[in-house]
C-alpha positions in Angstrom: 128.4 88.1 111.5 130.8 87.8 114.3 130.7 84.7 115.8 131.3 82.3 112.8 131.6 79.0 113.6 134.4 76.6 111.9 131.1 75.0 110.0 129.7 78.2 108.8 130.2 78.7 104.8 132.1 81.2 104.5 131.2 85.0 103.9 130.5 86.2 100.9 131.4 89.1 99.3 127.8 90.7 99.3 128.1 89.7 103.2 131.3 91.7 102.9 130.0 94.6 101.7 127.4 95.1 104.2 129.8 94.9 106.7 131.4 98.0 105.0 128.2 99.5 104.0 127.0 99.5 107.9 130.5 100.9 109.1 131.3 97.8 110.9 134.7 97.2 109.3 136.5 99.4 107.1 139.8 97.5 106.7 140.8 94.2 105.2 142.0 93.4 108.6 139.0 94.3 110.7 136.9 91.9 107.3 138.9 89.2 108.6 138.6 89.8 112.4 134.6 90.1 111.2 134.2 87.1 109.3 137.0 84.8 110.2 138.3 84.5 106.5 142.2 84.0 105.4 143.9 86.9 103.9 143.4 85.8 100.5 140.0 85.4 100.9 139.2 88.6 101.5 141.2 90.3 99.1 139.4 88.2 96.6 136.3 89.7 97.7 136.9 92.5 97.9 138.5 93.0 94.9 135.3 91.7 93.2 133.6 94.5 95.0 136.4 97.3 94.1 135.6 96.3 90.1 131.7 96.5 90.6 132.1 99.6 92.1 130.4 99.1 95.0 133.1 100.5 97.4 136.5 102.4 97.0 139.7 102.3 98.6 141.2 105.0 100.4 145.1 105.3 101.7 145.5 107.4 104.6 147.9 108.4 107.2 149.1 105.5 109.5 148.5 106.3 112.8 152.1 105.0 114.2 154.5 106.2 111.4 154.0 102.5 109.8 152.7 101.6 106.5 149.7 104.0 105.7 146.4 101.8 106.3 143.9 101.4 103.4 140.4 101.9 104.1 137.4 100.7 102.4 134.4 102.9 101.5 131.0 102.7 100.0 131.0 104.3 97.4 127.6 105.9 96.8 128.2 106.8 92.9 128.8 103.4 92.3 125.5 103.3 90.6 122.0 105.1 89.9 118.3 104.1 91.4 115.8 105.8 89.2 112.6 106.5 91.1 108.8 107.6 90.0 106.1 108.8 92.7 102.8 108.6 91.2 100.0 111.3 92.6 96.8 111.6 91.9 96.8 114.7 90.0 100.9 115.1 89.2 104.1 112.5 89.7 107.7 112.6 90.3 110.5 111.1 88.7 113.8 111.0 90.0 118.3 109.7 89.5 119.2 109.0 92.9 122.8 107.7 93.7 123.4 104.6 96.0 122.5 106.3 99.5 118.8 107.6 97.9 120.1 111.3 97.7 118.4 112.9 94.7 120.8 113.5 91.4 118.2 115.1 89.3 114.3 115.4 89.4 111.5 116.4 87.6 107.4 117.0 87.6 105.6 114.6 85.4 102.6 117.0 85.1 100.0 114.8 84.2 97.2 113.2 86.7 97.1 109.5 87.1 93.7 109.2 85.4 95.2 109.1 82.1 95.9 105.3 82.9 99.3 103.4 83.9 99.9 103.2 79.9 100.4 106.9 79.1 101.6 107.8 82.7 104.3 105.6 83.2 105.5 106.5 79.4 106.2 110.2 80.1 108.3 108.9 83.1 110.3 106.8 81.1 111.4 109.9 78.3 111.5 112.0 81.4 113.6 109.8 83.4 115.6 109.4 80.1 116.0 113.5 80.0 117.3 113.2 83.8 119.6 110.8 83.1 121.1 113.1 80.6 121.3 116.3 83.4 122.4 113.7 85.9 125.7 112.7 83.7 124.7 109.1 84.7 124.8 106.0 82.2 122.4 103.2 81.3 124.8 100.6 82.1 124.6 102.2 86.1 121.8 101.8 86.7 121.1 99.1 89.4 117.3 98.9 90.0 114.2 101.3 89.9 111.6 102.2 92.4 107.7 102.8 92.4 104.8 104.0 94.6 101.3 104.3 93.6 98.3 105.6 95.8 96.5 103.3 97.7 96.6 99.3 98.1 99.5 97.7 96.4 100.3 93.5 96.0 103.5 94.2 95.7 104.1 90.6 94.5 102.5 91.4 91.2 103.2 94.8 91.5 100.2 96.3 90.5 97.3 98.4 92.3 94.7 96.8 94.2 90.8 98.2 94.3 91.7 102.1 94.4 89.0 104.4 93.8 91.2 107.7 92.9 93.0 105.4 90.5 90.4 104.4 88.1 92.0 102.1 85.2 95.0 100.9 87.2 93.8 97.7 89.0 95.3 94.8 88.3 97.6 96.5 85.6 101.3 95.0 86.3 103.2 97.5 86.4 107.0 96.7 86.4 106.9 95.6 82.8 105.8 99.5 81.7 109.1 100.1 82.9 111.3 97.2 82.5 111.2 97.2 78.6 113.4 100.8 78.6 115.3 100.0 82.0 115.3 96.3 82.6 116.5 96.8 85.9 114.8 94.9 89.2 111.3 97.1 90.0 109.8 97.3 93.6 106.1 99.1 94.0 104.6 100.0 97.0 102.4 102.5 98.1 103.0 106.3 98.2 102.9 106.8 101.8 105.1 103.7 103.2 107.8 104.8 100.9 107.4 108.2 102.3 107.8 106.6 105.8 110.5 104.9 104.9 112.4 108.3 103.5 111.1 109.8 106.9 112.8 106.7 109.1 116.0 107.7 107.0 115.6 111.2 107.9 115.1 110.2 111.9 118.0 107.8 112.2 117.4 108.2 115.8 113.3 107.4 115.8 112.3 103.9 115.7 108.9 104.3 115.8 107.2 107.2 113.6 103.7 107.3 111.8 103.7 108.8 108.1 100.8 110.7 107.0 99.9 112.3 103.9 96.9 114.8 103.6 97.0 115.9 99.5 94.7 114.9 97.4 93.8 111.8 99.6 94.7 111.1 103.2 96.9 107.9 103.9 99.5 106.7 106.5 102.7 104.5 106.7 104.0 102.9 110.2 107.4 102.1 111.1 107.4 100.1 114.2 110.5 98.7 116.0 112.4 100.3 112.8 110.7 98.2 110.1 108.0 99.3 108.0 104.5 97.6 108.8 102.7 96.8 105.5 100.1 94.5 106.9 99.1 91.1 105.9 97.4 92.3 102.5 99.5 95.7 101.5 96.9 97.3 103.3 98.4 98.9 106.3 97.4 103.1 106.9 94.4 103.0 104.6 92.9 105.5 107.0 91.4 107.9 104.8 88.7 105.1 104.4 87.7 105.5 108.0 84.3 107.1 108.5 84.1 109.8 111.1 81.0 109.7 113.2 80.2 113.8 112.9 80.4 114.4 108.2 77.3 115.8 106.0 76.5 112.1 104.8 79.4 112.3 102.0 79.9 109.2 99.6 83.5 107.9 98.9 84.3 106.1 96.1 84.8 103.1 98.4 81.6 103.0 99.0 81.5 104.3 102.8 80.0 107.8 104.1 81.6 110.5 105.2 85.1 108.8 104.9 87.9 111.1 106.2 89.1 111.8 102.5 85.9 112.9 101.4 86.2 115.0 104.3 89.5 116.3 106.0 91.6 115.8 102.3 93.2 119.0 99.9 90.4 117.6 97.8 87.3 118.1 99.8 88.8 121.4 101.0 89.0 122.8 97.3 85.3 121.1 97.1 84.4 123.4 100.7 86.2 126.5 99.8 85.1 127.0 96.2 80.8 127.3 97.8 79.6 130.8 97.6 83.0 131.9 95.4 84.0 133.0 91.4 84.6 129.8 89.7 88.0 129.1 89.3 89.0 130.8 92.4 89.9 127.9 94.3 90.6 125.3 92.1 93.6 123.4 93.6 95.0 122.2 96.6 98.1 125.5 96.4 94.9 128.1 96.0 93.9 126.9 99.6 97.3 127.2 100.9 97.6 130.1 99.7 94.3 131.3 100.8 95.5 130.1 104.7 98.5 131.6 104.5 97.1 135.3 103.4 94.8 134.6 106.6 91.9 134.1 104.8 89.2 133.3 107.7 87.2 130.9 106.0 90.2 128.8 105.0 92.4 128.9 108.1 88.9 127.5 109.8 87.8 125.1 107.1 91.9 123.6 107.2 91.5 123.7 111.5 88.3 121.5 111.4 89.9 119.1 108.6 93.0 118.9 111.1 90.8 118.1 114.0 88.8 115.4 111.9 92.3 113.8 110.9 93.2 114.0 114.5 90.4 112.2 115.9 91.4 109.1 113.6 95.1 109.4 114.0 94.4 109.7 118.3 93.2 106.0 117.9 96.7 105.2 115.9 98.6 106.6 118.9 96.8 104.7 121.4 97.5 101.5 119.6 101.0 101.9 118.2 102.4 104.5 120.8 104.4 106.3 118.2 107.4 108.8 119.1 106.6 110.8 116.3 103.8 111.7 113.8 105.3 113.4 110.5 103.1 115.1 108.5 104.0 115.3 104.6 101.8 116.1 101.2 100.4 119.4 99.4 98.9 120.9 102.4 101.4 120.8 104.7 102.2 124.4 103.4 98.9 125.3 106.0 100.6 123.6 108.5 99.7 126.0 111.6 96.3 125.7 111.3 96.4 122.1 110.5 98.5 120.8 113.3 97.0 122.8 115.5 93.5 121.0 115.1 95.3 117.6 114.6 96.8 118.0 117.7 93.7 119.3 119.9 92.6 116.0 118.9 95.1 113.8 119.7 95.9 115.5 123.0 92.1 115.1 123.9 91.5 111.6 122.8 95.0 109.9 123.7 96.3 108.5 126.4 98.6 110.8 129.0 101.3 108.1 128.5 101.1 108.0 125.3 101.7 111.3 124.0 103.7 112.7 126.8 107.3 112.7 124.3 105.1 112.4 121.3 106.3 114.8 118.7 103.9 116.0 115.5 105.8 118.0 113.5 106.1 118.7 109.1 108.4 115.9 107.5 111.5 116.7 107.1 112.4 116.0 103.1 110.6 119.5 101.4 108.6 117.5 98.8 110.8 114.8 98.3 110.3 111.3 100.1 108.5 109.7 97.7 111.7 110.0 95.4 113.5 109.4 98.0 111.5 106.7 99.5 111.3 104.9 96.5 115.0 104.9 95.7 115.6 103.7 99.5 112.9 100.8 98.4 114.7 99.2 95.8 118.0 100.3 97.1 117.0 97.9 100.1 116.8 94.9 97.4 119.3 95.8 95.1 121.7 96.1 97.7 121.4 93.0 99.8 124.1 90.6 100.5 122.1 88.1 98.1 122.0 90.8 95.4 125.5 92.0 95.5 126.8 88.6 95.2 124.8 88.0 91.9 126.1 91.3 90.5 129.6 90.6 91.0 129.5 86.9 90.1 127.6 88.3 86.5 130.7 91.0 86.0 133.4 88.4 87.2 131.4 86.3 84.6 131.8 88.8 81.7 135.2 89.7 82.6 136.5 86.2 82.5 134.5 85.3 78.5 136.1 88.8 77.4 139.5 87.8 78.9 139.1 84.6 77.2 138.4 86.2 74.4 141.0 87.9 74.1 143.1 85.0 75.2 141.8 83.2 72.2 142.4 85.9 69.9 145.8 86.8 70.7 146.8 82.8 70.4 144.8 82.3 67.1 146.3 85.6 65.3 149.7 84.8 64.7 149.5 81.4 64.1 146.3 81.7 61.6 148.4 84.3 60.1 151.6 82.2 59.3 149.2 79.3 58.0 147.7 82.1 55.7 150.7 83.4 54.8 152.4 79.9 53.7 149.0 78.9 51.8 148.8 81.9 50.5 153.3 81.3 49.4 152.1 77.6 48.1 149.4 78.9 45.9 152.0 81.9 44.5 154.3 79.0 43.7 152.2 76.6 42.2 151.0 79.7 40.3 153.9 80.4 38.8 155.1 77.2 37.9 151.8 76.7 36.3 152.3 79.9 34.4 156.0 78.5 33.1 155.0 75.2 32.3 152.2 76.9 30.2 155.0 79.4 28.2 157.2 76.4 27.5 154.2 74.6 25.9 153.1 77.5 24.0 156.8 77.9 23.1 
């Protein structure tokens, strides 16, 4: 922003707060050294910012005896994000404050193919409960993120041809949600908001590749420190790509031997549970916890499924040179035997120059980017410079019609109350003259 020219318009207070936001200026002076703006202007803008509570003001020490600087802040309880992270078999709903950091969270234990209807409805009265823990207020609430499995048109915001959720195509989904918080709603898919959380989490990695391995097996990219969605939404769909060795497997998708039918918690649980008690190994934790009491047939099964993921992921490498694979979702708690086989194949298949920094290690969040992602998604809109200015030109707006109001109220009172008063006096006296002149003709 530095730079203006004398033709520029003039910042704005949503440019402003981004300024403060980023730490580039934390004064009123350094605003105006910033953005060229008068004094007065930038008290004005800030100020509207100070009332929407989107920053704070702190006095401290002067550093030369003088009069004690005030610095600006943002002020991260300014507001709430409510997030939901839809999984295949359970979902997440979360009260973030204004920097994505969780508030209060909760399991929705239910698997996404009751439909979008019933799903999204146990979010709402459980983001309603969290509210409640989280001491936070509808009226704080500044916008509301979503991600879903698979393909997602974010412009409609609704799911787009995925297999595992069967009755969500097509469905939009922001209105499910807007009729209890009607709040702006971004969706996206599971694992780009779960890059995005793991980009936050790496301020210092520009280039990282997100991968999930739960239930299904996806991927999200953040190249040059912007997320990579594609051209259709459908950027990291790799758990659609056949590998060249499988059993002749069917996906839903319609491909063979697809590296979710394969390498995912899924098809492990489908591997594992041959030649055992049914029930044994029924979920995705029962083969974790089969790895992790060394179980032989499990620590091998999860190595081969970490090798097959390996061989797709040593093509990503090659073509997006990555500084850091980050691996996230329900079997991550076998991570030894996974990584290793993901990285014998990455190592063997890759280029020397492009793994020779290359760093594959568990994400960093314990369960929690997709809450986190999702708040950081619609914290991205909600918080832009265009944003902020329509928030605070809406509360200057209802501050100035209930000081008007008022105005109106207080000037109308004691006036309307004389009038009263003296009608009210007239009719009295015309009353009571009536009432004589009605004695002295009875009289």
């Amino acid at each position: 922003m530095r730079g203006r020219t004398p033709t520029s318009a003039p910042a704005t207070a949503g440019e402003i707060f981004r300024l403060v936001r980023d730490g580039t200026a934390a004064t009123r002076t350094e605003i105006g050294r910033e953005t060229g703006l008068s004094r007065t202007a930038v008290a004005a803008r800030v100020d509207r910012l100070l009332a929407d509570g989107l920053v704070t003001e702190v006095v401290g020490a002067a550093a030369t005896g003088g009069r004690p600087a005030a610095r600006l802040e943002f002020n991260a309880a300014g507001g709430t994000v409510l997030a939901v992270s839809v999984g295949v078999s359970r979902s997440k709903a979360a009260v973030c404050d204004l920097t994505g950091a969780v508030q209060a969270e909760a399991v929705v234990d239910l698997p996404a193919s009751v439909g979008p209807h019933r799903l999204l409805g146990d979010a709402v009265a459980t983001l309603e409960k969290l509210l409640g823990d989280a001491g936070a207020e509808d009226a704080g609430i500044r916008g509301l993120g979503l991600s879903i499995p698979g393909t997602v048109d974010d412009r409609n915001g609704w799911s787009v041809g995925v297999p595992s959720l069967p009755g969500w195509e097509r469905i939009p989904l922001p209105p499910l949600l807007t009729e209890r918080f009607p709040v702006p709603v971004r969706v996206d898919n599971d694992v780009n908001v779960m890059a995005l959380a793991e980009h936050a989490a790496h301020p210092d990695v520009d280039d990282l590749l997100m991968v999930k391995i739960g239930s299904g097996v996806g991927a999200g990219l953040v190249s040059g420190g912007a997320l990579q969605r594609g051209a259709w939404g459908a950027a990291g769909e790799i758990g659609h790509i056949p590998v060249h060795d499988g059993p002749g497997i069917g996906c839903g998708c319609g491909n063979i031997d697809c590296l979710e039918v394969l390498a995912s918690g899924r098809a492990l649980v489908r591997d594992l549970s041959v030649g055992r008690p049914d029930g044994d190994v029924g979920s995705i934790a029962d083969v974790v916890a089969l790895v992790k009491q060394g179980d032989p047939d499990a620590v091998r099964l999860v190595r081969i499924a970490g090798r097959r993921l390996g061989e797709v992921l040593a093509a990503a490498v090659n073509l997006v040179n990555p500084a850091l694979v980050a691996i996230g979702g329900d079997l991550v708690g076998a991570f030894d035997p996974l990584v290793a086989g993901v990285r014998e194949a990455i190592y063997r298949r890759s280029m020397a120059t492009a793994t020779q920094s290359l760093r594959i290690e568990p994400g960093l969040l314990s369960g929690r980017s997709g809450v986190i992602g999702c708040a950081i998604l619609v914290l991205d809109e909600v918080l832009s410079a265009a944003a902020v200015d329509r928030a605070v030109r809406t509360a200057a707006g209802r501050a100035d019609n209930t000081a008007a109001s008022r105005a109106d109220d207080t000037a109308a009172s004691p006036a309307d109350n004389t009038a009263a008063n003296r009608a009210e006096g007239a009719d009295s006296a015309g009353g009571a003259a009536a009432g004589r002149a009605d004695t002295a003709a009875g009289g």
